[in-house]
BAPAGU-700664 format. One record per residue (C-alpha): residue in one letter; residue number from 0; x, y, z. Coordinates in pm, 1 decimal, padded with zeros to 6 digits, m for minus. Layout:
! BAPAGU-700664
A, NUM, X, Y, Z
...
//
This chain:
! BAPAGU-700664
X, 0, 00000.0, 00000.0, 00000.0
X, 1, 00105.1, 00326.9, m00012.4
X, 2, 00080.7, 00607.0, 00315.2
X, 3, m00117.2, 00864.5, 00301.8
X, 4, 00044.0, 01190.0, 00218.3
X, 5, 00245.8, 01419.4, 00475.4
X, 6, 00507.3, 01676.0, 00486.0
X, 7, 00862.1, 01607.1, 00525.6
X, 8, 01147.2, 01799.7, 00704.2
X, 9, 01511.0, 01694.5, 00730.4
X, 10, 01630.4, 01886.9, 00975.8
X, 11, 02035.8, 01879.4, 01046.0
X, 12, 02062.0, 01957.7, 01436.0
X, 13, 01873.4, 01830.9, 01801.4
X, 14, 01750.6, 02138.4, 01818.7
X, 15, 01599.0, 02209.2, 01478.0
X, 16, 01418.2, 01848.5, 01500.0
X, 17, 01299.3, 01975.6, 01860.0
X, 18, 01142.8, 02316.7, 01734.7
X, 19, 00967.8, 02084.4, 01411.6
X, 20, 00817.9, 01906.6, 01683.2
X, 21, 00683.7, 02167.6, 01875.9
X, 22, 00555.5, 02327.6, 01575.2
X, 23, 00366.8, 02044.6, 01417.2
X, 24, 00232.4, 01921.9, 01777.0
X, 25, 00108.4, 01518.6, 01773.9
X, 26, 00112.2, 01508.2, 01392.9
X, 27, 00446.1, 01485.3, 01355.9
X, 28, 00679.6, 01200.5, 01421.5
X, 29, 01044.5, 01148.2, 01402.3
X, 30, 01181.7, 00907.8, 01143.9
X, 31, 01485.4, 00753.9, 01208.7
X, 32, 01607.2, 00421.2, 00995.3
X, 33, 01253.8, 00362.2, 00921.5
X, 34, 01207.5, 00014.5, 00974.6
X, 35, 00916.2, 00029.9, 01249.0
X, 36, 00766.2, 00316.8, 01050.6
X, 37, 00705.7, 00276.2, 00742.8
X, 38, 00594.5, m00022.4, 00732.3
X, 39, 00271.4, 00087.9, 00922.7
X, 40, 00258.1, 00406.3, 00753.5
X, 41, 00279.5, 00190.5, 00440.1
X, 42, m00073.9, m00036.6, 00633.2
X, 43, m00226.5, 00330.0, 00713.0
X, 44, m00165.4, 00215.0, 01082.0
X, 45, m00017.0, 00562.9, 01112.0
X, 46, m00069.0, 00843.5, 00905.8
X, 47, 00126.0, 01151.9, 01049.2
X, 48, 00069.9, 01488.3, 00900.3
X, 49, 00447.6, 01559.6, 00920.1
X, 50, 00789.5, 01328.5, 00905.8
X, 51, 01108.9, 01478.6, 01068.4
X, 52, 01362.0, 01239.7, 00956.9
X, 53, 01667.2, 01273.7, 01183.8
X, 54, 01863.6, 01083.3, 00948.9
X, 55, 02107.6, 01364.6, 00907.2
X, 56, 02199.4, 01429.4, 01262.9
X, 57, 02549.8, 01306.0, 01250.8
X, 58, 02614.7, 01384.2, 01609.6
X, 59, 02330.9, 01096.9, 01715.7
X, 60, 02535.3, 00816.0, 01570.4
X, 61, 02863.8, 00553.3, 01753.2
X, 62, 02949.0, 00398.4, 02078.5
X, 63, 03202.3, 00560.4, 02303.0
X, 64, 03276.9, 00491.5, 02644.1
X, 65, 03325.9, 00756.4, 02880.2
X, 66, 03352.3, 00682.8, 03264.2
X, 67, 03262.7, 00359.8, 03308.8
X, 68, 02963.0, 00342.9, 03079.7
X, 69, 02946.1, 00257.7, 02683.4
X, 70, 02740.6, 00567.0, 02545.0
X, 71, 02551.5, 00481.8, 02213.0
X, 72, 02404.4, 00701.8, 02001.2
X, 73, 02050.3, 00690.1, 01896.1
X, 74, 02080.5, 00652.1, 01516.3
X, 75, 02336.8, 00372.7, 01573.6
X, 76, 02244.1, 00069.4, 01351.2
X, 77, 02199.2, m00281.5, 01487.4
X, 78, 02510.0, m00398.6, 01305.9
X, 79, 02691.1, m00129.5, 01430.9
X, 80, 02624.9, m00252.6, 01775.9
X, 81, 02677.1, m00601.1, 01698.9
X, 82, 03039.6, m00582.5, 01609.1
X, 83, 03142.4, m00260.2, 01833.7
X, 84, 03450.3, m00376.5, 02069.1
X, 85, 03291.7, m00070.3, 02275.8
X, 86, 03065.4, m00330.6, 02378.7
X, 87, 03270.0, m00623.1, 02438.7
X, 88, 03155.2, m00799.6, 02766.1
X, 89, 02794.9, m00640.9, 02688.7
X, 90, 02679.6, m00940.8, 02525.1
X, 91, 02351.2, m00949.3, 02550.2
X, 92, 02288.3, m00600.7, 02366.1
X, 93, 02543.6, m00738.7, 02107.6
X, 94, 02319.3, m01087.3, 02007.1
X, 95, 01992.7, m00903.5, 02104.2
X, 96, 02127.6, m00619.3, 01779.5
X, 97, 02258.9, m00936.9, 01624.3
X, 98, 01949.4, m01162.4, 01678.2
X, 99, 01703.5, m00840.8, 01490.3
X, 100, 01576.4, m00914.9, 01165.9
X, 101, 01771.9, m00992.6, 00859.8
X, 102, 02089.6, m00812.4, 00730.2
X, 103, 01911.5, m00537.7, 00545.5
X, 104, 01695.6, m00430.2, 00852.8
X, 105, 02029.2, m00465.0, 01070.0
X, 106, 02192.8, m00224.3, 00830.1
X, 107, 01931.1, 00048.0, 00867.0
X, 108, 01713.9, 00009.1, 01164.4
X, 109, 01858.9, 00190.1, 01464.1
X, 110, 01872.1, 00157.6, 01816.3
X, 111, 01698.9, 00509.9, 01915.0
X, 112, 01405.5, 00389.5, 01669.4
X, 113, 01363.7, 00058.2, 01844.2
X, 114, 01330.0, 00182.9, 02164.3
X, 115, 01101.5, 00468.1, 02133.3
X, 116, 00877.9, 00233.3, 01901.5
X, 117, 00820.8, 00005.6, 02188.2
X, 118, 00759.0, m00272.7, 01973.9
X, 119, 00646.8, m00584.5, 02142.7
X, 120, 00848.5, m00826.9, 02016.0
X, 121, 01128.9, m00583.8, 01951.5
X, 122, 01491.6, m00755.6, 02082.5
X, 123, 01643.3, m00443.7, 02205.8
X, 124, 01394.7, m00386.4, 02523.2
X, 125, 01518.2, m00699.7, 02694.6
X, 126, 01853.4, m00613.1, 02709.6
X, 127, 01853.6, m00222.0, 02757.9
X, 128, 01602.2, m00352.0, 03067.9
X, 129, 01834.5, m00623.5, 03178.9
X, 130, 02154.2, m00399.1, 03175.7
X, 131, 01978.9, m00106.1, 03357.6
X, 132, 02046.5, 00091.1, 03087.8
X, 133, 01989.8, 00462.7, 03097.8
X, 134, 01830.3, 00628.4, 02807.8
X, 135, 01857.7, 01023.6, 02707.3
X, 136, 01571.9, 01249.2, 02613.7
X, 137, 01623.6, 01537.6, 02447.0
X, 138, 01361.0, 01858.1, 02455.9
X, 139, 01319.7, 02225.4, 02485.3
X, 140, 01434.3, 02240.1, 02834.0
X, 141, 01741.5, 01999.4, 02761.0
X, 142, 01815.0, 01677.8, 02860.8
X, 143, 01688.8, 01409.4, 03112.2
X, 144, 01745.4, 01079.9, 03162.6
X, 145, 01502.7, 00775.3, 03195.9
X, 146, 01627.4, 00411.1, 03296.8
X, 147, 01493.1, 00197.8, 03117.4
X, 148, 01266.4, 00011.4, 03409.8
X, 149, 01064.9, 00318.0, 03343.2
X, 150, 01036.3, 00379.7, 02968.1
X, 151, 00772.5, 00115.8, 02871.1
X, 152, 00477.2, 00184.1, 02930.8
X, 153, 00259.9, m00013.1, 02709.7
X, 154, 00181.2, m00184.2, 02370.5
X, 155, 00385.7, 00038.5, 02116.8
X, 156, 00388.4, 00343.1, 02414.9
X, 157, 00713.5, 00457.3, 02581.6
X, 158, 00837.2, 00806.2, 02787.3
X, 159, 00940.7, 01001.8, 02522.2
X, 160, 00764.2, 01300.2, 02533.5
X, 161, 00587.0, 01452.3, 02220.7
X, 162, 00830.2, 01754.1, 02194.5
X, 163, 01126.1, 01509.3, 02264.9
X, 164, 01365.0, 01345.6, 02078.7
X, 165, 01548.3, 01015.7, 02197.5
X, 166, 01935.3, 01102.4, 02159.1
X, 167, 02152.3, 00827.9, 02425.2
X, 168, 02108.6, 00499.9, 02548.8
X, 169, 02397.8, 00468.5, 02848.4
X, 170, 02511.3, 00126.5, 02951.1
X, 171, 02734.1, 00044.3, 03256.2
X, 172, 03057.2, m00145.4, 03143.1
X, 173, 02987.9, m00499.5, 03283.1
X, 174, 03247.4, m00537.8, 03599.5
X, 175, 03443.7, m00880.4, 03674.4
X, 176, 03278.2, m01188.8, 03748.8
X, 177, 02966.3, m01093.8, 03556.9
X, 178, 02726.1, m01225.2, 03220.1
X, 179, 02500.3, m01158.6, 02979.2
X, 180, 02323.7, m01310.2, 02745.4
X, 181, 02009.7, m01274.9, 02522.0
X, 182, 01759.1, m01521.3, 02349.3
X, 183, 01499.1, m01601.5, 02147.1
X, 184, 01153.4, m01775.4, 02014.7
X, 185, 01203.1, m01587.1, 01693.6
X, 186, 00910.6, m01555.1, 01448.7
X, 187, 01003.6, m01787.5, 01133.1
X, 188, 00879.2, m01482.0, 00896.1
X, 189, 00968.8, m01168.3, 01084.2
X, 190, 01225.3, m01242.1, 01293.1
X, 191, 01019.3, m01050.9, 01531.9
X, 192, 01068.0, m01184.3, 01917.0
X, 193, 00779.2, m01431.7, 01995.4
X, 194, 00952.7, m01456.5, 02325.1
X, 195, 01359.3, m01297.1, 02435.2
X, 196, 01481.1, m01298.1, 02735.4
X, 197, 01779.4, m01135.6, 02839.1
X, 198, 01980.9, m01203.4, 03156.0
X, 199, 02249.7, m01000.6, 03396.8
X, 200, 02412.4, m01181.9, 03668.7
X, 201, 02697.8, m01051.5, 03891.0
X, 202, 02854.3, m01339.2, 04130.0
X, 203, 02980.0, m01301.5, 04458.6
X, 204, 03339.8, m01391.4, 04569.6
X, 205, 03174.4, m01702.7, 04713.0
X, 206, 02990.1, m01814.5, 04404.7
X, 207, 02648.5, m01670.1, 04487.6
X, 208, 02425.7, m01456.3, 04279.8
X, 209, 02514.5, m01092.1, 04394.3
X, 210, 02294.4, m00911.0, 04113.4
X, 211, 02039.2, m01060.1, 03865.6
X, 212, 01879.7, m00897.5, 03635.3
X, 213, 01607.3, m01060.2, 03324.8
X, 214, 01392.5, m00834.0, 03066.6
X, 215, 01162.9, m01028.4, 02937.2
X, 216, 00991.3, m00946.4, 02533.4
X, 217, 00789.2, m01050.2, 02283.9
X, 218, 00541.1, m01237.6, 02595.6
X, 219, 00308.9, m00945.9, 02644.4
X, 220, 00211.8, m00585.0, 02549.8
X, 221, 00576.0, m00511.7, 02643.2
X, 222, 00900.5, m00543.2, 02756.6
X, 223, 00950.5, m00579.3, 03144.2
X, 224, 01157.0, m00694.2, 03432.3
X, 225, 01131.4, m01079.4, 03560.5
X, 226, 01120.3, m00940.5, 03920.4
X, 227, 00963.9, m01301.1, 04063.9
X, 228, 01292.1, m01471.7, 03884.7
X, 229, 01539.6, m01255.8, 04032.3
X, 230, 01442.7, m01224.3, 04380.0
X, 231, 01410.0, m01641.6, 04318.7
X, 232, 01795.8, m01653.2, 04263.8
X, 233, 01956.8, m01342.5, 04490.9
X, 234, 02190.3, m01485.4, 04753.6
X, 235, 02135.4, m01856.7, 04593.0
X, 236, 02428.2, m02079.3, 04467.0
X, 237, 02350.2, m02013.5, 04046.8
X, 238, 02293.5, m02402.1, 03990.8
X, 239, 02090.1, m02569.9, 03761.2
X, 240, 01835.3, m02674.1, 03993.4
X, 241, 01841.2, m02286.9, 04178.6
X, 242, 01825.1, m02138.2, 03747.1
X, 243, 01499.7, m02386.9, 03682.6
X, 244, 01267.8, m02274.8, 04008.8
X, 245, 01381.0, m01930.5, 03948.8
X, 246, 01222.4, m01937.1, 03570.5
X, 247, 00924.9, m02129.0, 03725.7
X, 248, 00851.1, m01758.6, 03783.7
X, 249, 00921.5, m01586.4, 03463.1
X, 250, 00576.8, m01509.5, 03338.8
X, 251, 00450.3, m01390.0, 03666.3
X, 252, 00532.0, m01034.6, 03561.8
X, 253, 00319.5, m01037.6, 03211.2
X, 254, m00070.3, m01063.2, 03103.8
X, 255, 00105.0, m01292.5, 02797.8
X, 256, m00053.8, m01239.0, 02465.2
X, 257, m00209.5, m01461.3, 02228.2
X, 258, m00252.8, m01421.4, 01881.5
X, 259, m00203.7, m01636.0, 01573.0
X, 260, 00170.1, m01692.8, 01620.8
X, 261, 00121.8, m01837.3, 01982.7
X, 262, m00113.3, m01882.1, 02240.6
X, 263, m00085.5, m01715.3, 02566.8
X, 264, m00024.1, m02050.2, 02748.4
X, 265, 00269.9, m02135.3, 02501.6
X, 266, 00425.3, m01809.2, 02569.8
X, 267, 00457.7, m01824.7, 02938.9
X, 268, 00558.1, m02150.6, 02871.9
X, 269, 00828.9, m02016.1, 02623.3
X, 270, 00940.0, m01709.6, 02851.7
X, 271, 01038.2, m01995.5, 03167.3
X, 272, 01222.6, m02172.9, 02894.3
X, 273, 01412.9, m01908.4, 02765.2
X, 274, 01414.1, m01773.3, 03053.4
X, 275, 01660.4, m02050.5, 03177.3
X, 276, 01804.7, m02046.7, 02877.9
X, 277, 01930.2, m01707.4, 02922.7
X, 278, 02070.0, m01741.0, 03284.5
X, 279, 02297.5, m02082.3, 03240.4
X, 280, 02456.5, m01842.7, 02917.4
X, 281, 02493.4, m01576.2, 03142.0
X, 282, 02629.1, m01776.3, 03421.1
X, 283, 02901.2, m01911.8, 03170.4
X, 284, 03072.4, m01620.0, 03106.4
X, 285, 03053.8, m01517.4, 03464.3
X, 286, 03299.4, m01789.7, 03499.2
X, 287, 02985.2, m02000.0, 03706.9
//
């Protein structure tokens, strides 16, 4: 199909995509690598009046690391994050950037876009959740920061503010004896997360499970925080036995969907699985 016809800006700073927004109010909406746009623009699931495409805001793209944290720009592609040695040790936002799509969409969707879509079965939630990733907001007062436990609020609904554009995401360099890990259910045609779970877990110097964190996606209206699985595991020896009760509890955070690709029963049943999945990875490479 084709959208329905809008104006189009391309505006070259923050600032001038800022003041487009508070011109055109809630018709407009940003365009980034276009990959979660246009394709419902495209359906006439969205038909906004106006398109800023930030595409040309140089200055919202790479990975740097800067005291302690790996800071990645908002247009940043998925295979950009993939192979960035900025984010060695971060695997699980490496293979959830990895795990998106197919090449082309990994070539041109971005990380900025992702998140502020708030996609259901989007990869990137999981991880930015499980890594208490911060992410930066950019308006006409400045800047402010949102981690990401708060910025999903809801089926294809996140914090970023109507006059605000979506410039950071900030993630904490992983310290020793800790690992990551993401996986999925993927959809055989999409790609699109039917269930991913990503995992965080810090050890103690006696083998227990200091820190644990799990996002869950893809299971129901959106991402969120396994909160029954990690206060299963906190101050537990990270066995086998300790990693299956603890994703007994995975789905008691979600009102799981169901829909044509899976039921709601098989997803629960998918997020404990994956769910255990994503812990025994993550307590591999921290050396458990």
């Amino acid at each position: 199909m084709i959208p329905a016809s809008f104006e189009y800006f391309a505006p070259s700073s923050v600032e001038d995509a800022i003041a487009l927004l508070q011109e055109h109010g809630d018709v407009a909406k940003i365009l980034a690598g276009g990959h979660s746009l246009i394709p419902v623009m495209k359906l006439r699931l969205a038909e906004p009046g106006v398109l800023i495409d930030i595409g040309n805001i140089d200055a919202l793209r790479g990975i740097r690391r800067n005291n302690g944290n790996v800071a990645i720009g908002a247009l940043t592609t998925y295979s950009a994050i993939g192979s960035a040695a900025e984010l060695a040790g971060i695997d699980a936002l490496r293979e959830a950037a990895e795990a998106v799509g197919d090449v082309q969409v990994r070539n041109r969707g971005t990380i900025g876009g992702s998140l502020a879509h708030a996609d259901p079965g989007a990869d990137l939630p999981a991880a930015v959740l499980a890594l208490d990733a911060e992410i930066a907001l950019t308006g006409p007062s400045g800047e402010r920061t949102v981690r990401a436990d708060d910025f999903f609020q809801g089926l294809f609904t996140s914090d970023v503010g109507e006059d605000e554009v979506l410039t950071e995401v900030r993630v904490a360099q992983t310290p020793s004896r800790t690992g990551t890990a993401y996986v999925k259910f993927p959809n055989p045609a999409s790609g699109y997360a039917v269930v991913g779970v990503a995992a965080r877990v810090t050890l103690a110097d006696d083998g227990t499970v200091a820190d644990v964190r799990v996002g869950i996606t893809g299971a129901g209206d959106h991402a969120v925080r396994a909160s029954g699985v990690e206060a299963a595991l906190r101050g537990q020896s990270l066995t086998d036995a300790s990693i299956a009760a603890a994703a007994a509890h995975a789905a008691e955070d979600i009102d799981p969907l169901g829909d044509i690709h899976a039921s709601a029963e098989y997803r629960a049943e998918l997020a404990r699985v994956f769910t255990k999945r994503a812990l025994q990875a993550a307590r591999q490479r921290a050396g458990g």
